[in-house]
C-alpha positions, 0 to 999 in steps of 0.5 A: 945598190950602188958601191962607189963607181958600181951599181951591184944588181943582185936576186935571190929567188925560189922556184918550184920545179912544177911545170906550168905555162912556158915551161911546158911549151919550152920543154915540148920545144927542147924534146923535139929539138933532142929527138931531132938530135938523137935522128940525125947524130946520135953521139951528140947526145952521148957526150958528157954534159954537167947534168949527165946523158941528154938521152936521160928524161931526168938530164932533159927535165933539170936542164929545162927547169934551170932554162925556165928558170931564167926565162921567169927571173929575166922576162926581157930575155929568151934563154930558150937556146941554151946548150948544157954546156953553158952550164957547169955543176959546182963541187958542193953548196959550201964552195958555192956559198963561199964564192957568193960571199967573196964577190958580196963581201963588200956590199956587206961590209958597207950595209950596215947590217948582217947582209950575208947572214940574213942571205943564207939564212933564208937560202936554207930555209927554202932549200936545206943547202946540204941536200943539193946539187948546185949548177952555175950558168957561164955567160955567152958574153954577147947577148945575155944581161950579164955581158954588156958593161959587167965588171962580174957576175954569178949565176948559182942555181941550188937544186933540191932534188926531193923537195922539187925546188930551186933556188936562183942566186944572180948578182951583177956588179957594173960600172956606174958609168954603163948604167942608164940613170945610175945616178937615181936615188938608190932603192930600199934596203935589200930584203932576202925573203924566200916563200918556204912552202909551195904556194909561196914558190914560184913556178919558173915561167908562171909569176902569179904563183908566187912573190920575188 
């Protein structure tokens, strides 16, 4: 969606936490790596993380389920070596939802439609917000696809740890200027339309389970 002199560039998806296809392989991957870890310093997976002990297997799943989660809504690029520490987990869903809605509050002043309430409606419905714990991912600033030319960004997963589910919210705002063919007619409306059961979900890793 284009703003003035910036093109805002934003998803929000819903992913079940089943594993399947990638996701395995990169979990197997990320055992093997902390078992290496553990062999030959094993403080390095004492130290705190935002998720807890890596010598957890709970702390070990949410970091790869956060990962595999990336991997499917960005296809063109590998987060398979990302730390924990690139990672930070948020005070509550509220302050979360409240920081989304500051960097989207004008893009829904301008959309002629109630854009933010129609976000975080269908957010609740896949995720019942009040039931998660909510991690943000910090960008490395170099090889990720919100680096090059972004004026902001954010990256908020809300995890809902007895429905098995995520929800991925992504926006990125850049100058008009860094993006190829931003001067294209603009694409249709947003839509925010979140699968409510499993069979509509996404398996992270897996896009023929589900809708974005």
């Amino acid at each position: 969606r284009h703003l003035g002199d910036r093109v805002i560039d934003g998803r929000v998806e819903a992913f079940s936490c089943k594993r399947a296809g990638d996701d395995k392989k990169l979990s197997k991957q990320l055992e093997r790596q902390y078992a290496d870890e553990a062999s030959s310093s094993p403080a390095s997976l004492d130290t705190g993380s935002p998720f807890g002990s890596l010598t957890l297997a709970s702390t070990r799943k949410l970091l790869v389920d956060l990962i595999s989660t990336m991997n499917a809504s960005f296809p063109d690029h590998d987060f398979s070596g990302l730390r924990p520490e690139q990672f930070c987990r948020e005070a509550s869903a509220q302050f979360a939802s409240r920081a989304c809605s500051r960097h989207l509050a004008e893009l829904a002043a301008t959309s002629g439609q109630d854009l933010l309430a129609e976000l975080w409606a269908a957010v609740e419905e896949a995720i019942a917000l009040r039931d998660c714990e909510v991690y943000s991912y910090v960008p490395d600033l170099e090889a990720d696809p919100f680096s090059e030319g972004v004026l902001w960004s954010f990256n908020y997963f809300f995890f809902n740890k007895s429905l098995k589910r995520i929800v991925y919210l992504s926006c990125v705002a850049r100058s008009k200027y860094a993006v190829p063919n931003s001067q294209d007619e603009e694409a249709d409306d947003d839509e925010y339309r979140i699968g409510d059961d499993d069979d509509e979900l996404m398996v992270a890793g897996d896009f023929e389970s589900g809708e974005e």
